[in-house]
SENU-450693 format. One record per residue (C-alpha): x, y, z; residue in three letters. Coordinates in steps of 0.5 Angstrom, whole numbers, padded with zeros to 4 digits, always signed. Layout:
N
XYZALA/...
***
This chain:
668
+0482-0227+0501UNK/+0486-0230+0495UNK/+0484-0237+0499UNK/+0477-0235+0499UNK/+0477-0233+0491UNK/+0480-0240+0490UNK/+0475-0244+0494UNK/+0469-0241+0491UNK/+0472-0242+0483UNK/+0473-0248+0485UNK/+0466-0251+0487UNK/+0463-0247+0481UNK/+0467-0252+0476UNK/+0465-0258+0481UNK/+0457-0256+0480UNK/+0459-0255+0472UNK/+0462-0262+0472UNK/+0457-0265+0476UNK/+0451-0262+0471UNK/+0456-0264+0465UNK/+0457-0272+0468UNK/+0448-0271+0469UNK/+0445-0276+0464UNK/+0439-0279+0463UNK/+0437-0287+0465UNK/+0435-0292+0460UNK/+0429-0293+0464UNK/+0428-0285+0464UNK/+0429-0285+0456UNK/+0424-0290+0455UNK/+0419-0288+0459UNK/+0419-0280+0456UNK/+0420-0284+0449UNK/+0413-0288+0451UNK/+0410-0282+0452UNK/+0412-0279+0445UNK/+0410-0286+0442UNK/+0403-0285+0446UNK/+0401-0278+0443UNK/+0405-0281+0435UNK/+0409-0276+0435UNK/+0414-0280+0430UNK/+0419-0274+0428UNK/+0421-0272+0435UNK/+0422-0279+0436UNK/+0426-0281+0431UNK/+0430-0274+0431UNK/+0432-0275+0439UNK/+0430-0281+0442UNK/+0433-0287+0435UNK/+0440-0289+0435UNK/+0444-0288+0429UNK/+0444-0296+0427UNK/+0436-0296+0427UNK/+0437-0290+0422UNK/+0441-0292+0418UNK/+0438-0299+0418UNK/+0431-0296+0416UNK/+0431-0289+0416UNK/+0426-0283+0417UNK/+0422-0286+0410UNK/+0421-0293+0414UNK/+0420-0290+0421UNK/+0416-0284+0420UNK/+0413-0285+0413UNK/+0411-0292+0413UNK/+0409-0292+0421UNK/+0405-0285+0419UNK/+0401-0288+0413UNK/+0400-0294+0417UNK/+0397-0291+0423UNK/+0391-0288+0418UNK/+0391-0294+0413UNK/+0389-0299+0419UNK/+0385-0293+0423UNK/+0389-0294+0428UNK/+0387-0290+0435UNK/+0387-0290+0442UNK/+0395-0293+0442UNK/+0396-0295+0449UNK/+0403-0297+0450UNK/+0406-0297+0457UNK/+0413-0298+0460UNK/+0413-0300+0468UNK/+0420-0298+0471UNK/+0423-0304+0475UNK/+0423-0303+0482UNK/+0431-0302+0482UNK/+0434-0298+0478UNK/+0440-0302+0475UNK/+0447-0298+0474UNK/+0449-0299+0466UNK/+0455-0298+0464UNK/+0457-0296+0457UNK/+0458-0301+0453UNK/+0451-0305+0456UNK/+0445-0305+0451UNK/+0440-0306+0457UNK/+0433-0309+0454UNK/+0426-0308+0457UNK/+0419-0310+0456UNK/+0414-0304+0453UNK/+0406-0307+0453UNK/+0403-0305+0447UNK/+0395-0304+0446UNK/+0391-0301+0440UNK/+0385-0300+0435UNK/+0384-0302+0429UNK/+0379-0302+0424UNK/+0380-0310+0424UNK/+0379-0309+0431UNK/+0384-0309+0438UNK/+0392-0311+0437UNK/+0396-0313+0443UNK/+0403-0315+0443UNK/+0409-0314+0448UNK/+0416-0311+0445UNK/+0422-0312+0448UNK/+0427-0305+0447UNK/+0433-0305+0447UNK/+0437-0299+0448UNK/+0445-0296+0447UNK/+0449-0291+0449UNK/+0451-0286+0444UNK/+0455-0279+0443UNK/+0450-0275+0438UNK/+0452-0266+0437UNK/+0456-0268+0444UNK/+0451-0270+0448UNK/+0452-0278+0451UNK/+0445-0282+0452UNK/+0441-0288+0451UNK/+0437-0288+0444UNK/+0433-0294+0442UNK/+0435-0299+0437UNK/+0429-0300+0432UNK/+0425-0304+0428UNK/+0419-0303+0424UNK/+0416-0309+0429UNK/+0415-0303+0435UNK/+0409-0301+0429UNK/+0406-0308+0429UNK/+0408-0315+0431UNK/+0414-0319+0427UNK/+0414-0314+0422UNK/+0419-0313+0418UNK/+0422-0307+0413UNK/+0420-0311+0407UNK/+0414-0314+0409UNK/+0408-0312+0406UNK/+0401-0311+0409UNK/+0395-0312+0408UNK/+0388-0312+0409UNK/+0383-0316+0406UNK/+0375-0316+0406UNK/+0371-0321+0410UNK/+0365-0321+0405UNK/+0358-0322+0409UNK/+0351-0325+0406UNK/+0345-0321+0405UNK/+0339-0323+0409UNK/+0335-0328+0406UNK/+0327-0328+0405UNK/+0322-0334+0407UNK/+0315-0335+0406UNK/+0312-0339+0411UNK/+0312-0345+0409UNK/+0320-0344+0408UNK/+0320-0343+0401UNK/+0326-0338+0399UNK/+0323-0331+0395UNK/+0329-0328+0395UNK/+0336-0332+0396UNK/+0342-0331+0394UNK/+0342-0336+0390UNK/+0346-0337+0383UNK/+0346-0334+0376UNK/+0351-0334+0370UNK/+0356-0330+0366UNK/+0355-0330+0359UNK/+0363-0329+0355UNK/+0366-0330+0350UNK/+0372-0334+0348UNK/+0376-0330+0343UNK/+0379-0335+0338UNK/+0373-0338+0338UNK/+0369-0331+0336UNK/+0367-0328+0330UNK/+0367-0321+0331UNK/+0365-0318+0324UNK/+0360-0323+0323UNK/+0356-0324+0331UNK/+0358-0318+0334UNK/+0352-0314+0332UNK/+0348-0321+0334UNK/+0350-0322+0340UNK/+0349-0315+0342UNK/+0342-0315+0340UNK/+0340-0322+0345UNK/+0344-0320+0351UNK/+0340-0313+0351UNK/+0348-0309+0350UNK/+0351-0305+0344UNK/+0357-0307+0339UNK/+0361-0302+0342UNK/+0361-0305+0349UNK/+0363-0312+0348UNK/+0368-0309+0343UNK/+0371-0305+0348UNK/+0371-0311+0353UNK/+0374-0316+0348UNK/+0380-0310+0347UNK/+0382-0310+0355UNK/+0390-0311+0356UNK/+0389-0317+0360UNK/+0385-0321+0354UNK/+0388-0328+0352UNK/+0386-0331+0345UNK/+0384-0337+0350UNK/+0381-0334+0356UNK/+0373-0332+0357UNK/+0372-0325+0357UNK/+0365-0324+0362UNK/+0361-0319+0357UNK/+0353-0319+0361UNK/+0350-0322+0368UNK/+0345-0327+0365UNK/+0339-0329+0372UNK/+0337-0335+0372UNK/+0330-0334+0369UNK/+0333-0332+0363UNK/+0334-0339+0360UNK/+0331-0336+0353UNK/+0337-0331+0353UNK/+0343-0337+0355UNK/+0340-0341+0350UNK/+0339-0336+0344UNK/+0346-0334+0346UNK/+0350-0340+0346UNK/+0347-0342+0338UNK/+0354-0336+0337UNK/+0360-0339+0336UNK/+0366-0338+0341UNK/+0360-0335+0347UNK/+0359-0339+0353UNK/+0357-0337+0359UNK/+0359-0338+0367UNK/+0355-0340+0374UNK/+0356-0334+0379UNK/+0353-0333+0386UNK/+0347-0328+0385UNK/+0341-0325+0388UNK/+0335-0329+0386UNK/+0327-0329+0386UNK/+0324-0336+0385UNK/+0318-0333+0385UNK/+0318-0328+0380UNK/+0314-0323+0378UNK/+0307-0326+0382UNK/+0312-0323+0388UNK/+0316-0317+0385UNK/+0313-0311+0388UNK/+0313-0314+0396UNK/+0320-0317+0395UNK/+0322-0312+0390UNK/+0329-0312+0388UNK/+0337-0310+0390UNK/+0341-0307+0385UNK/+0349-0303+0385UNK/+0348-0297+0388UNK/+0348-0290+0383UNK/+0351-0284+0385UNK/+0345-0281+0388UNK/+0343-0287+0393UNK/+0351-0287+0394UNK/+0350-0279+0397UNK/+0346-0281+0402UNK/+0348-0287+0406UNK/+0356-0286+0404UNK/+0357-0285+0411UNK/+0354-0292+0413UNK/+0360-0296+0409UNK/+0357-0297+0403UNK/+0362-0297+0396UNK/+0360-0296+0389UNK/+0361-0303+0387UNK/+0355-0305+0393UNK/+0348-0307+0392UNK/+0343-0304+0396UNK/+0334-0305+0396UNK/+0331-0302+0391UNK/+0324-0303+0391UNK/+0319-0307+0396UNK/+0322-0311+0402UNK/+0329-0311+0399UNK/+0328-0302+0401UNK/+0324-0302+0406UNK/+0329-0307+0411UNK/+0335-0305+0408UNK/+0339-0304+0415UNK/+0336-0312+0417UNK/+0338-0315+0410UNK/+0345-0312+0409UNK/+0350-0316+0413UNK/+0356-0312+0415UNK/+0363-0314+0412UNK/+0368-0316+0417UNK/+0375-0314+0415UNK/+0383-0318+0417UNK/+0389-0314+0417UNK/+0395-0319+0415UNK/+0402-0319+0414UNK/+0405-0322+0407UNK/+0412-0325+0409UNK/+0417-0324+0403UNK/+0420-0330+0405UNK/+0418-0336+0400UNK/+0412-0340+0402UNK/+0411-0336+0408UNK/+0404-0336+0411UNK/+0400-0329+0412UNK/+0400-0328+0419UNK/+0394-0325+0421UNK/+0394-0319+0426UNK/+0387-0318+0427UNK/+0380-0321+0424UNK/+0373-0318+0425UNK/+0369-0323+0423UNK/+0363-0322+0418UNK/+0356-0321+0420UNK/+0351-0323+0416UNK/+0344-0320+0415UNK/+0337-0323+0419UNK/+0334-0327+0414UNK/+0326-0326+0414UNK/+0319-0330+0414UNK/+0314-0327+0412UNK/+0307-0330+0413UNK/+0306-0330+0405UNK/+0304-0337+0402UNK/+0308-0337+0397UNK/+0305-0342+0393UNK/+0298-0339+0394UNK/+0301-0333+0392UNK/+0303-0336+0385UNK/+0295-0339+0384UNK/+0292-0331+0385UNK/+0297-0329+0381UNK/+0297-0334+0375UNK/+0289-0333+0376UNK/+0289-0326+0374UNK/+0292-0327+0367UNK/+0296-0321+0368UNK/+0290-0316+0368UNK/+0291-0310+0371UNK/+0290-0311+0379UNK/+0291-0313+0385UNK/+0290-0318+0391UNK/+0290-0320+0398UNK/+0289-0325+0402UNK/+0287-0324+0410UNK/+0287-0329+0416UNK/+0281-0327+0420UNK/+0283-0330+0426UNK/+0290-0328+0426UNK/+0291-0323+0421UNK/+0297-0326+0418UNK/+0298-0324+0410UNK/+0297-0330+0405UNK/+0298-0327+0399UNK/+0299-0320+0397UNK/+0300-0319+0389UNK/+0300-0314+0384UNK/+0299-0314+0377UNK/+0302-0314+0372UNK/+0309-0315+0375UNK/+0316-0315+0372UNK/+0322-0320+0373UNK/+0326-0319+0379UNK/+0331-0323+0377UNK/+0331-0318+0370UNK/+0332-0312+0374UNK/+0337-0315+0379UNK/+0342-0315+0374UNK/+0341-0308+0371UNK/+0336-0306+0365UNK/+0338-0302+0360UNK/+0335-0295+0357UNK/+0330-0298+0352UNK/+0327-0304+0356UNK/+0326-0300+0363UNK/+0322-0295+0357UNK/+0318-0301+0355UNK/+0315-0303+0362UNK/+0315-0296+0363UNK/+0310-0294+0358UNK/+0306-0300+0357UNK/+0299-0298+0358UNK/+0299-0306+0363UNK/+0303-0300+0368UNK/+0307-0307+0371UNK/+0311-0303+0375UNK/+0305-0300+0378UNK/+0305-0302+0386UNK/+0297-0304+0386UNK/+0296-0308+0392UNK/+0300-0301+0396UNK/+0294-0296+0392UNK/+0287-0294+0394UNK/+0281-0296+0389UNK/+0274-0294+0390UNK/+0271-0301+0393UNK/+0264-0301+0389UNK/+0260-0307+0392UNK/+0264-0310+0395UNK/+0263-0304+0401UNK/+0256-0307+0401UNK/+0256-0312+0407UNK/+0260-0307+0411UNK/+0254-0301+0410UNK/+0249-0307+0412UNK/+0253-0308+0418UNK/+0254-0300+0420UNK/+0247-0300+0419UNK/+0244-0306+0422UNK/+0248-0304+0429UNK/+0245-0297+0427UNK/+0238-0300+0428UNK/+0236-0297+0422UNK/+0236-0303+0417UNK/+0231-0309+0419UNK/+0233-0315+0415UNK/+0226-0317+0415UNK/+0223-0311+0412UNK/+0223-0311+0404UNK/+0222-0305+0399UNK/+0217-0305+0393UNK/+0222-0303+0387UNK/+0220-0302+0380UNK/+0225-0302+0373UNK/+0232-0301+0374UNK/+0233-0293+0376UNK/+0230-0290+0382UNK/+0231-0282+0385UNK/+0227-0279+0391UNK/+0225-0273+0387UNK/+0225-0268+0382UNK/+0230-0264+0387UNK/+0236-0269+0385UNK/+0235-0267+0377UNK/+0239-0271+0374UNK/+0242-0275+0378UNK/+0240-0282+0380UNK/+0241-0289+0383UNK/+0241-0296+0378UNK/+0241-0303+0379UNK/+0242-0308+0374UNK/+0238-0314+0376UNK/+0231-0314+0378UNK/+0230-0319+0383UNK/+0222-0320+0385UNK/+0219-0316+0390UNK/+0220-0315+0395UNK/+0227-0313+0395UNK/+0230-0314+0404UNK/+0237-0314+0406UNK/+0238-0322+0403UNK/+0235-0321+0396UNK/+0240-0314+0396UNK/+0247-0316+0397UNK/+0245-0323+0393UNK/+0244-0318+0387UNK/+0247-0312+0389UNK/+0242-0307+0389UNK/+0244-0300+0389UNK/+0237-0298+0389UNK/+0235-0302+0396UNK/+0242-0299+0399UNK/+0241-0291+0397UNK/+0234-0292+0401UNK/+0237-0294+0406UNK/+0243-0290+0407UNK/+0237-0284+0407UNK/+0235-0287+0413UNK/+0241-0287+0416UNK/+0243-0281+0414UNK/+0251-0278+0414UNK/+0253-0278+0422UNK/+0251-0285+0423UNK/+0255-0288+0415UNK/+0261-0284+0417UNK/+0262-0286+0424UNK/+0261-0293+0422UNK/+0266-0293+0417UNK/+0270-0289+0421UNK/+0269-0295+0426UNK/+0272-0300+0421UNK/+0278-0297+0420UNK/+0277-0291+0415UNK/+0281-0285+0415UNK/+0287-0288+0419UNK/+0293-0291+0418UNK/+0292-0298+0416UNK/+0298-0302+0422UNK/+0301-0305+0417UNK/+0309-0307+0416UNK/+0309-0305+0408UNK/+0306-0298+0407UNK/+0300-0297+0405UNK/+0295-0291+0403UNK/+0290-0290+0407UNK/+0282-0292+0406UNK/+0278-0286+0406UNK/+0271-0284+0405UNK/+0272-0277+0402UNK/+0277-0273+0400UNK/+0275-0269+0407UNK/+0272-0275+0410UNK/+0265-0272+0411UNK/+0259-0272+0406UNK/+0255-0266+0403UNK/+0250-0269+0400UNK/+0245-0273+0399UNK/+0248-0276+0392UNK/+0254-0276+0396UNK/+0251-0281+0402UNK/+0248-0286+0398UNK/+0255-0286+0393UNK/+0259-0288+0399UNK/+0253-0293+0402UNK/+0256-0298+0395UNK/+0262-0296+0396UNK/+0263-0290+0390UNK/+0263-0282+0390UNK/+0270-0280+0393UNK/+0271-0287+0397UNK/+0278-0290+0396UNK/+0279-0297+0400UNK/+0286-0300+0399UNK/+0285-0309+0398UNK/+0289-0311+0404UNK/+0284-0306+0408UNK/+0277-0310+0404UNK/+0280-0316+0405UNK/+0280-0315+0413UNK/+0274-0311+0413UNK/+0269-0317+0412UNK/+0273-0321+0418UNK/+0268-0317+0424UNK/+0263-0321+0420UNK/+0266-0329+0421UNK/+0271-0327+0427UNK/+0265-0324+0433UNK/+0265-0317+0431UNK/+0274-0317+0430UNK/+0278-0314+0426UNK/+0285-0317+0426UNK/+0290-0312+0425UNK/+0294-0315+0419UNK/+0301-0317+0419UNK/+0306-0320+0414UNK/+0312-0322+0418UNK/+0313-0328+0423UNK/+0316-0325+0428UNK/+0310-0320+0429UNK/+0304-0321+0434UNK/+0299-0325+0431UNK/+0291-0324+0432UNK/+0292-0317+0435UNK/+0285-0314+0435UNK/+0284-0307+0431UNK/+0277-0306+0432UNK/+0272-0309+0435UNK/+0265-0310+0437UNK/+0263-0307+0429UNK/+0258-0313+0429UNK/+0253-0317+0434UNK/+0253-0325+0433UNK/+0246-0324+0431UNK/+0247-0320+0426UNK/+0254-0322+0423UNK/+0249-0329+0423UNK/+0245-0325+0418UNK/+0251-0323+0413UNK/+0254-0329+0413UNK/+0247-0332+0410UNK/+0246-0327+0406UNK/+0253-0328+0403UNK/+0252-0336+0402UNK/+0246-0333+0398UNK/+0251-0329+0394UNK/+0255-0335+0391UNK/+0249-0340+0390UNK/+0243-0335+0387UNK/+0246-0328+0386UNK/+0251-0326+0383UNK/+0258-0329+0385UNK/+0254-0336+0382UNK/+0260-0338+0378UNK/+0264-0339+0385UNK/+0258-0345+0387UNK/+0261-0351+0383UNK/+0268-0352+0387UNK/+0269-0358+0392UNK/+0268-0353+0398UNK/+0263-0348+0400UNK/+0264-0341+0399UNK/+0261-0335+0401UNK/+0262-0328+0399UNK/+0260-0321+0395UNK/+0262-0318+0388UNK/+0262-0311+0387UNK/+0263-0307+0381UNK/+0266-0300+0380UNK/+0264-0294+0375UNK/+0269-0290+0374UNK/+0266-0284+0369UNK/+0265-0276+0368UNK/+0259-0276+0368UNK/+0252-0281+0369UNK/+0250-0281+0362UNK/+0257-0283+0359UNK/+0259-0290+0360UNK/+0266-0291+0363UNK/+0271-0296+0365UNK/+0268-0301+0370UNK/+0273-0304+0375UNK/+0270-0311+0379UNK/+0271-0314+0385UNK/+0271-0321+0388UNK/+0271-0321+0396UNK/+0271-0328+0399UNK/+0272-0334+0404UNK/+0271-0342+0405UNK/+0264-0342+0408UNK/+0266-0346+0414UNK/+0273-0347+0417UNK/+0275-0341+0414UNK/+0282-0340+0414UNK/+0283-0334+0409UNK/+0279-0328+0407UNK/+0281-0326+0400UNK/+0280-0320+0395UNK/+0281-0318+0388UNK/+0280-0313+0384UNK/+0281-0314+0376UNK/+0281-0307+0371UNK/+0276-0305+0366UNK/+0272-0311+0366UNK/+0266-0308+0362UNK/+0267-0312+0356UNK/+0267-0318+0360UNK/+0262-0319+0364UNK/+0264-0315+0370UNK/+0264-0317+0377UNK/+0263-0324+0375UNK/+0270-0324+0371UNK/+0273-0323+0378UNK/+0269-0329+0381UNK/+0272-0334+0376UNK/+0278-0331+0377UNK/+0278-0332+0385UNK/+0274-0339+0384UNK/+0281-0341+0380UNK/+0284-0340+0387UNK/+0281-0343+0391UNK/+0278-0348+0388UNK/+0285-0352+0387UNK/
***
């Protein structure tokens, strides 16, 4: 019995030595610390699993802190490390340090990491227990790092998208502008501050305070202003100062100005409310973003995305950088548009800054060659950031140049005429050899209509047919028409050529109407919307393609305004018969070489077309502002239809002003 007892306390403490001897492998230890690696947890690694000698080298600030904050400075993710046991499990002794291979795989916000580590591991005694524990350094967390190596990220600035015009002529580049500063030692503050506040559009108080910061030097230039390139007056207004100058820095530039500032619009530093919107998008405070125009409308295309290195700075003397990781910038698209940028200039040069707007269609292809509004503003002014009292003093000039002209509606007046004529010869309902006796300037059916009536304002011989009343505009001659038409028959044509829908445009544009319904009411109503008045509205790019059924067999083109779309895609079609289209374009000849588009008869190229003027007043006794049109093409080999409408032309000389403004375009 004794015997028995004996033998099995014997085998209990042969068990508890067996379980006292059992250790872990190196390989073993590795692998589990691998998997701790792989989900970060950095605490439990460096309580159970870092030798003694690491963590004394380094400590938990330099494992656990360091590795922590560079984990969510480098949005590093998706960390794959990965240790393979080899195929035959070596005995170490003690005092061995075995050395294994670990593969290490991340991401980072500069893109993938990838690099092989070599671990080394020792066996120690921690709290009495014997095992093996990894010698470390911070070149686990990324490659060649070591304890006082800094790291860095840099930003890989992209470039901005760039805007061309047909023929390649830059409308919006980044080009160069200057910095206008001030040497201090060189400045007399007492005497030109004000002075030099008042030219560059700033206060006193601001260029105090910039001359005041701890980094200035009686010898070094303190940036004070961006000036444009453009703004040549201010540079040499503000050098006559002594100790101002100024410096060439890279800046968004407009060659083209004010003739294109409201389709090019302009870019600008991001404010507080635009920031809120697109923050997730990676945009900063101190970034430029669209502001108006094609700058806003294509900012996803225009923005580049800027691409992002992650370095380590040696601390030893000279040592390069070494790159970890690099993303490559990417730049934004640079566009074409088919806009003719020196057309453009010519259209808007001609109309003198009057309130207005202009376009000029390809029939054949509908490619947009100018499309201007004015008056305009300086994009380059606006780029660089406009205070309070001058952005209030464009703001509330009575030319409105921040008005977008060329995206609005406008009563068309006669310029419409050719388009009821097309309506109504398709219709039947005009024979353009039938002529009407008119007398005097004023004509209504009927007593039933009181007070209202239609007035022309020449009186050409009887009797009036289609030729004689599209030379000479007669109102009188287009209200009996349109009676003979009747509502269903004008509606339906107009709806024909595009009213009441969206214009397939790429720059939004307010649509066409014929009413603020799009039906008709009334007698007075129908006859008012025959030449283009009562509730009509008509946008210039719209009018301008409206006349190519008339030189393109029957087709209206859809207008486009970048390169890379679609050309002579169709809009509408079969809106006018090559017999009747033969007869608009004779009529339309006769406009400029006997009625009232005369002034545009005596250039080196024929020119055809229709004049139109606009009544906008309360009532019919009381005279009101006059707007004038000019729609017109090049007789033969047409290459652009253009149409501009000029603002309260009352006082000089009506439609016929607009004429000679067109006829100073096309006649160049």
């Amino acid at each position: 019995m004794k015997k028995w007892k004996f033998i099995s306390i014997l085998l209990v403490l042969l068990v508890i030595l067996a379980a006292c001897s059992k250790k872990d492998t190196p390989e073993d230890r590795l692998s589990t610390y691998v998997g701790l690696w792989n989900k970060a947890e950095f605490t439990k690694m460096y309580k159970e699993y870092v030798s003694e000698a690491s963590k004394e080298a380094f400590g938990s600030e330099e494992y656990i802190d360091r590795t922590t904050k560079l984990y969510t400075d480098l949005n590093i993710t998706d960390v794959e490390v990965t240790f393979t046991k080899p195929e035959e499990t070596k005995k170490y002794k003690v005092d061995e340090q075995p050395e294994f291979s670990v593969h290490i795989k991340m991401k980072t916000i500069a893109g993938p990491i990838e690099f092989e580590k070599k671990v080394v591991l020792s066996y120690e005694k921690k709290d009495e227990e014997e095992n093996w524990f990894v010698e470390w350094d911070p070149s686990f967390t990324l490659p060649d790092l070591t304890q006082n190596d800094k790291v860095g990220i840099s930003k890989l600035s992209s470039q901005r998208g760039e805007m061309y015009d047909r023929n390649g002529r830059p409308l919006a580049i980044n080009g160069s502008g200057y910095e206008a500063g001030i040497v201090p030692e060189k400045f007399n503050a007492d005497a030109d501050v004000e002075r030099l506040a008042e030219i560059l559009g700033t206060t006193p108080d601001f260029i105090t305070k910039q001359l005041g910061q701890s980094w200035v030097k009686p010898e070094l230039f303190v940036p004070i202003k961006q000036i444009a390139s453009t703004q040549s007056d201010i540079i040499e207004k503000m050098i006559e100062v002594p100790g101002v100058t100024y410096a060439e820095v890279g800046m968004r530039e407009y060659p083209y100005g004010q003739s294109l500032s409201h389709l090019t619009g302009y870019i600008g530093r991001i404010n507080a409310d635009e920031l809120e919107k697109v923050k997730d998008q990676g945009y900063k405070e101190t970034d430029y973003i669209g502001k108006r125009g094609l700058e806003q409308l294509l900012e996803e295309r225009f923005r580049g995305e800027d691409g992002v290195r992650i370095y380590i700075e040696k601390t030893d003397l000279g040592a390069e950088k070494i790159t970890l990781a690099e993303k490559a910038p990417s730049d934004g698209d640079s566009i074409t548009l088919t806009i003719d940028a020196e057309l453009q200039q010519r259209t808007f040069n001609a109309m003198g800054g009057e309130p207005g707007t202009a376009a000029a269609i390809d029939p054949q292809t509908g490619e947009t060659l100018v499309l201007t509004s004015s008056p305009a503003f300086d994009p380059n002014e606006f780029m660089i950031g406009v205070g309070t009292s001058r952005y209030n003093e464009l703001a509330e000039n009575p030319l409105q140049p921040l008005l977008n002209r060329f995206a609005a509606t406008y009563a068309p007046g006669s310029a419409i005429k050719p388009v009821t004529a097309a309506i109504g010869l398709e219709a039947g309902t005009i024979d353009p050899n039938k002529g009407y006796t008119i007398e005097g300037k004023r004509w209504k059916k009927d007593e039933s209509w009181g007070n209202y009536g239609v007035t022309r304002v020449y009186t050409p011989p009887n009797p009036i047919d289609l030729q004689k009343a599209i030379a000479f505009s007669d109102n009188i001659y287009f209200a009996m028409e349109a009676m003979n038409m009747g509502k269903e028959t004008l509606i339906d044509g107009f709806n024909k050529f595009g009213f009441g829908e969206d214009i397939p445009f790429s720059y939004p544009l307010r649509a066409s109407q014929i009413s603020n319904d799009g039906t008709i009411e009334s007698e007075g109503q129908l006859i008012d919307t025959s030449f283009g008045q009562g509730q009509m509205l008509m946008n210039i790019v719209h009018l301008a393609s409206s006349y190519g059924p008339i030189i393109n067999d029957g087709k209206m083109v859809k207008p486009v305004l970048f390169e890379e779309e679609p050309k002579g895609e169709v809009w509408k079609e079969g809106l006018i018969s090559p017999e009747n289209a033969a007869i608009l374009q004779a009529d339309l000849r006769d406009v400029v070489t006997n009625g009232t588009g005369k002034d545009a008869n005596n250039l080196t190229v024929n020119v055809s077309g229709k004049t139109g003027t606009t009544e906008l007043k309360s009532s019919q006794e009381k005279a009101g502002k006059e707007n004038g049109f000019f729609v017109a093409y090049q007789t033969v080999e047409t290459s652009y239809i253009i149409a501009m409408m000029i603002e309260s032309v009352e006082d000089n000389g009506g439609s016929g002003y607009v004429v000679k403004k067109v006829a100073e375009v096309m006649g160049q």
